[in-house]
N, C-alpha and C positions, 0 to 999 in steps of 0.2 A: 504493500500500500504506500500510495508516496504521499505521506504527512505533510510534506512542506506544499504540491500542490493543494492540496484538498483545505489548508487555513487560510489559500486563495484565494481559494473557489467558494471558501464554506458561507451560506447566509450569514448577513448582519440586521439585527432587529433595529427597527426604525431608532434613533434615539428618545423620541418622547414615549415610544413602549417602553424600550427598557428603561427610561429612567422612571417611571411608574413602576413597572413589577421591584425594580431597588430599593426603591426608597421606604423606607419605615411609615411615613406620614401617608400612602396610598391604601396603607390597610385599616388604616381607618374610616375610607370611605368607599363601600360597596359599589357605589355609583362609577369610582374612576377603578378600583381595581379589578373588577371581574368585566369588564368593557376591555380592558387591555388584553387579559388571558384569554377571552374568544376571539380577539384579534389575532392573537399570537395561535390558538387552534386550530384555526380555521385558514391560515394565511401562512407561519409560521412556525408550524408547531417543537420545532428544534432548531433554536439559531443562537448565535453567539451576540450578545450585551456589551458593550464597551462603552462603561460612562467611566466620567471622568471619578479620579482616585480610588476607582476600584480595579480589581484584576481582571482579565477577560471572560466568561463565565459563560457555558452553553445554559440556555432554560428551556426544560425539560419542563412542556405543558400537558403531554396527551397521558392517559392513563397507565394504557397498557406500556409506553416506554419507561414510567416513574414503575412500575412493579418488575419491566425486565432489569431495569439497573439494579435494583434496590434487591432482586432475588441471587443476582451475580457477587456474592462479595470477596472474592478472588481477582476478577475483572473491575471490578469497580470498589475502592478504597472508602471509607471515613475520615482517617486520621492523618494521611500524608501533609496534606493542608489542615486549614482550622475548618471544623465540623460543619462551623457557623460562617455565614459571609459577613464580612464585617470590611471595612474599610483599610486600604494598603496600610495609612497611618496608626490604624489601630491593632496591624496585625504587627507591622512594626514597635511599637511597644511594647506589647506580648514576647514577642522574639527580648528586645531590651532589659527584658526580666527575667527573664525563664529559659537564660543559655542558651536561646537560639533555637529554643523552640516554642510552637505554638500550640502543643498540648498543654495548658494553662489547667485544666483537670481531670484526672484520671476517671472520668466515665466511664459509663459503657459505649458512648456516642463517638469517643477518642479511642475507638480498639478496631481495630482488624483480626482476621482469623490469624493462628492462636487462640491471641488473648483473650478475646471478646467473648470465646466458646468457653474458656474456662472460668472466669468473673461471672459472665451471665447466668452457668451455673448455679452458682451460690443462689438465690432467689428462686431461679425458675421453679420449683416444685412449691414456692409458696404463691406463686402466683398462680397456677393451676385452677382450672373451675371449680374441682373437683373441693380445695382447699378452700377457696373463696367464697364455696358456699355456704359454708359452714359458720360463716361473720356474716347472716344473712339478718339475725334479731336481732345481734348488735349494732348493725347498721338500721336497722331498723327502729332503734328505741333511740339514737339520734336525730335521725329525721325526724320524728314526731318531735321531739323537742324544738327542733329548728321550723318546722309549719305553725305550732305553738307560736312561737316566737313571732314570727312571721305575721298571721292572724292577730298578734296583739296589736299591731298597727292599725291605727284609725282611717280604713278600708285606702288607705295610700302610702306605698313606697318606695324608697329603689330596691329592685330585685335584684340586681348586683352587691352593690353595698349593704344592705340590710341583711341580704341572707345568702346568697350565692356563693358570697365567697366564703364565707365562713361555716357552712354544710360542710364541703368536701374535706377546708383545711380541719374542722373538728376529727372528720371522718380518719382520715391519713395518718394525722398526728396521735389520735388514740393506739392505730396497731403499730405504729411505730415504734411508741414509747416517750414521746415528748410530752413532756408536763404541760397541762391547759393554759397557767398561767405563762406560758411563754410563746403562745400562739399566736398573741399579735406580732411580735419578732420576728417570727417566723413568715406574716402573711407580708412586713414592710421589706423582708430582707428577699425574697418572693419575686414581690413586685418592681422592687429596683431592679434584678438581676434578668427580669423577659422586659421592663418595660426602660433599656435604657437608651433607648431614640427618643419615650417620649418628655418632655417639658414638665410636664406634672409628676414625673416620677421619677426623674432622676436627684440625685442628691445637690443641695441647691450650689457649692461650689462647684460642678463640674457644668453646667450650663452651657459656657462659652469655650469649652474647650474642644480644642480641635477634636480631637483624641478619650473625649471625656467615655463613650462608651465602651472602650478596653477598658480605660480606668475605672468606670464605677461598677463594672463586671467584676475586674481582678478586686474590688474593696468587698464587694458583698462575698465574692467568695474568702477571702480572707475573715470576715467576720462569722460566716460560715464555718469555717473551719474553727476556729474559736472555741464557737461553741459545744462542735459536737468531738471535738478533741475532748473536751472534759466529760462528756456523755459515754462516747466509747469508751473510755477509761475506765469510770463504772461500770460499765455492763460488763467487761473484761472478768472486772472481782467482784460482780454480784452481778451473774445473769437473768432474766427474765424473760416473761412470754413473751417477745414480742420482736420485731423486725429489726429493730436497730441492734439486740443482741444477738441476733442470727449472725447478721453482716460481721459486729465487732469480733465475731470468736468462730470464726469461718479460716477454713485456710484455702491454698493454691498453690497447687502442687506439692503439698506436705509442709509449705511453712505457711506463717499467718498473713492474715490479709494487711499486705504493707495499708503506712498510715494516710497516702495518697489519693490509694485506690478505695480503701475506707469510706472516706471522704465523699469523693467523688458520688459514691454510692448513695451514700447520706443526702446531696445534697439536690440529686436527680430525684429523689425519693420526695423530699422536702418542700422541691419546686413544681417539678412536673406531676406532680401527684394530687395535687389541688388545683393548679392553675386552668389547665385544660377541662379540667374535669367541671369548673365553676363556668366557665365562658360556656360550653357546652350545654349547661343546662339552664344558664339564661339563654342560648339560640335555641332550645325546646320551648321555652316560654316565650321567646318575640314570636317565632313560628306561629304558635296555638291562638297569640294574640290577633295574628294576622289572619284568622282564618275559622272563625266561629265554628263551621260544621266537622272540621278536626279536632278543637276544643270539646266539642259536644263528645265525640267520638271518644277522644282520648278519656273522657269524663267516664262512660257509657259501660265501655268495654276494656276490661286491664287486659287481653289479647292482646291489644295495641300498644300498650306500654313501650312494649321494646322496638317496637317500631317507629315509636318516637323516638329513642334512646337513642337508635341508628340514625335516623333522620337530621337527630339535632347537632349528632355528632360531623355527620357529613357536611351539612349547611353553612356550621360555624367553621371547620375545619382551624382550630388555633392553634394545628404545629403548619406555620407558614411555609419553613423549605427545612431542609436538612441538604447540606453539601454533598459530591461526592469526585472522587477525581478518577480517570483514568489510569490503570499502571502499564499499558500497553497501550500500541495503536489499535481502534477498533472500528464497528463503523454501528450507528442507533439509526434508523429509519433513514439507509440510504446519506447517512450523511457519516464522511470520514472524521471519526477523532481520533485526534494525536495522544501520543502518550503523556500523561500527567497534565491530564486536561481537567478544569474544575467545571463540575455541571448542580445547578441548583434543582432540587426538586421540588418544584410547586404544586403544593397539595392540593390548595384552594382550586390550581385549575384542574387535576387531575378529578378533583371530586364535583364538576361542573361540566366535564366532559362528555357531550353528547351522542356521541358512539356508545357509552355505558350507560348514562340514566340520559330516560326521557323528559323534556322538559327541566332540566338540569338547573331551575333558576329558581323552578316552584320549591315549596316545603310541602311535602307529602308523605305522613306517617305510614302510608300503607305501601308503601315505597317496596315492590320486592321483585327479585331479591337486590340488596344495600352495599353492591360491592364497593364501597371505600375507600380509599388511601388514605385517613384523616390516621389511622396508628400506623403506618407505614406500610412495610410490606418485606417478608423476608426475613433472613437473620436478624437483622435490627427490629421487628416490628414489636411495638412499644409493651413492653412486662406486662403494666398494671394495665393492659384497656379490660381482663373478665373485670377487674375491680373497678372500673369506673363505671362499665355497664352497670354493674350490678348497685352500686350508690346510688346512681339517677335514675334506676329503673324502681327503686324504692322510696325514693324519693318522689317520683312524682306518685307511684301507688299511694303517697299518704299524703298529696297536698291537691291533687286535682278534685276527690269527693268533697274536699273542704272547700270549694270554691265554688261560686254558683257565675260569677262572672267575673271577666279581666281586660281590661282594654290597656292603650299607653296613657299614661300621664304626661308626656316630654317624649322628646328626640332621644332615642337611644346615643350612646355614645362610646366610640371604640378607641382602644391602645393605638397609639403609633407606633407599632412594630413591625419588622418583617420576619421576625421569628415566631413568637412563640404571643399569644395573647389574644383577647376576644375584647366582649363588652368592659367597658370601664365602666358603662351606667346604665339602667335601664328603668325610668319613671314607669309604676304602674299603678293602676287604680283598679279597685276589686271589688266585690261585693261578696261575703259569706253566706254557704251554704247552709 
């Protein structure tokens, strides 16, 4: 294959696509980002981005091409580059701290085979349905406390802030092992860490800075580690039921789990394990709002439930991209890549892709079958989705009979991110059943 013609030859997306599908501040509004990925679908579907201060990046919009990369992980990497797209200056600072590399933390997100098979281990059997099921009333006597909750509202509030985000993190944080009182920590150290494009969430010195989103990345994981350095420590010399002592006293390859990758583990847990999961179940509630005879439906018949669950999950889609580069020359839909080539996986469009679902814009609970990309696909697809199904699908079991009606209060309102994050707000007005 001759690489050097084919980066020639190869498509360039228009500049004002790509610099929509880049930019952090597009996913906050449905109106301009999903108008660009059917642009890019339909027109484009594999072409290379070249805005300015970023690296040159294929975007990978059609479904089935985001499930054949994402199932190759031999042919296609996570970790050679950084996971995340971020910006030259910001990968350069990462490099500036961390010896020239930009694995900044030991995830699972930062691993290739080998490693990835043996780390991902450790959990895989507790994330299992089979296991999951079994945290089915304990999840269950949460939620009702949290609809409780919810319901004491004088029939208006934000479904985001009032209660969304704070379901899943209760949820997470209980099989974890983090103590209650330290939960707001956890939701603002959270929120800095997927929301540092946006203005409202970033730490208020880093604002103007060039480079401020490595930096306030690398600070929240610092203060991350912090904390759960003194966490695992305990659980070390006083084990308990619960996830974070699994991980602390786990080994690989017959020794213990270095304090890195610990870490790492912890903080993917911490973050990803509420965040997605809370955006997710407000786009089940904007959805239901938007559309009374689904509401009715979802009210009517718990058969449906998980069909929301799917639905809300696809709609919202709040893992934006995950990275992935080339280790070889290869070729994706007729088009040549060179080797150590970095390609984004946009979920958003894979999950709007009209070759798989019909209608790809509607919200439709009865949606079947729900094939996805919103938890990836392949070796990496994401641990916790039996558990997050299984949260929001009990969750709405115990908050939809309690409602008799819900409409908007206000203009929903989204992260400026291009990674990871959904609703920042969602006004709602109710009336009790």
């Amino acid at each position: 294959m001759d690489v050097q013609a084919s980066a020639q030859s190869r498509p360039r997306v228009p500049d004002d696509i790509a610099r929509i599908v880049i930019s952090p501040k597009s996913y906050a509004n449905d109106d301009v980002i999903y108008p660009a990925f059917k642009w890019l679908r339909e027109n484009m579907p594999l072409g290379v981005a070249e805005v300015e201060g970023y690296d040159p990046i294929w975007l990978v919009t059609k479904h089935a091409d985001i499930r054949m990369i994402e199932r190759n992980s031999k042919l296609f990497h996570n970790a050679d580059f950084n996971a995340i797209l971020t910006e030259r200056a910001g990968d350069e600072f990462t490099r500036s701290i961390n010896n020239g590399s930009l694995k900044v933390i030991s995830s699972l997100t930062y691993m290739d085979p080998p490693e990835h098979g043996a780390f991902r281990t450790i959990t895989s059997n507790w994330f299992l349905p089979g296991r999951i099921s079994k945290l089915k009333e304990q999840i269950r006597a949460l939620a009702r406390q949290s609809v409780e909750h919810l319901l004491s509202f004088d029939g208006e509030c934000d479904f985001v802030k009032d209660f969304a985000l704070h379901y899943p993190l209760r949820v997470i944080m209980t099989l974890f092992g983090v103590p209650p009182e330290d939960e707001p920590m956890m939701l603002k150290l959270t929120q800095e860490f997927f929301g540092v494009h946006d203005p409202e969430e970033q730490r208020p010195e880093m604002v103007a800075d060039p480079v401020a989103a490595a930096k306030m990345w690398y600070a929240s994981l610092q203060d991350f580690y912090a904390y759960f350095d003194k966490l695992s420590e305990d659980r070390r010399r006083e084990p308990k039921d619960d996830l974070l002592s699994l991980i602390a006293n786990s080994t690989v390859n017959g020794q213990p789990i270095p304090r890195d990758e610990a870490n790492g583990y912890y903080v993917a847990i911490a973050t990803a394990g509420h965040d997605t999961t809370s955006s997710s179940t407000a786009g089940g509630m904007h959805g239901l709002i938007g559309d009374p005879e689904q509401f009715a439906l979802a009210k009517s018949d718990p058969t449906a439930i998980s069909g929301l669950v799917d639905e809300a999950i696809r709609w919202t889609s709040p893992v934006k991209h995950f990275m992935r580069n080339s280790t070889e020359a290869t070729e994706v839909r007729g088009q040549a890549i060179g080797a150590m080539e970095r390609l984004m996986m946009c979920y958003p469009s894979g999950n709007r892709d009209e070759e798989v679902f019909e209608d790809p814009n509607r919200f439709d609970i009865r949606r079947s079958p729900n094939l996805h990309v919103a938890f990836g696909f392949g070796p990496h697809m994401c641990l916790g989705q039996h558990l997050a199904k299984l949260e929001m699908s009990v969750l709405f079991e115990e908050l939809l009979p309690r409602l008799k009606s819900v409409e908007l209060a206000g203009d929903p309102r989204f992260v400026e991110t291009n990674f990871v994050g959904g609703y920042k707000s969602l006004p709602i007005r109710f009336e009790k059943a």
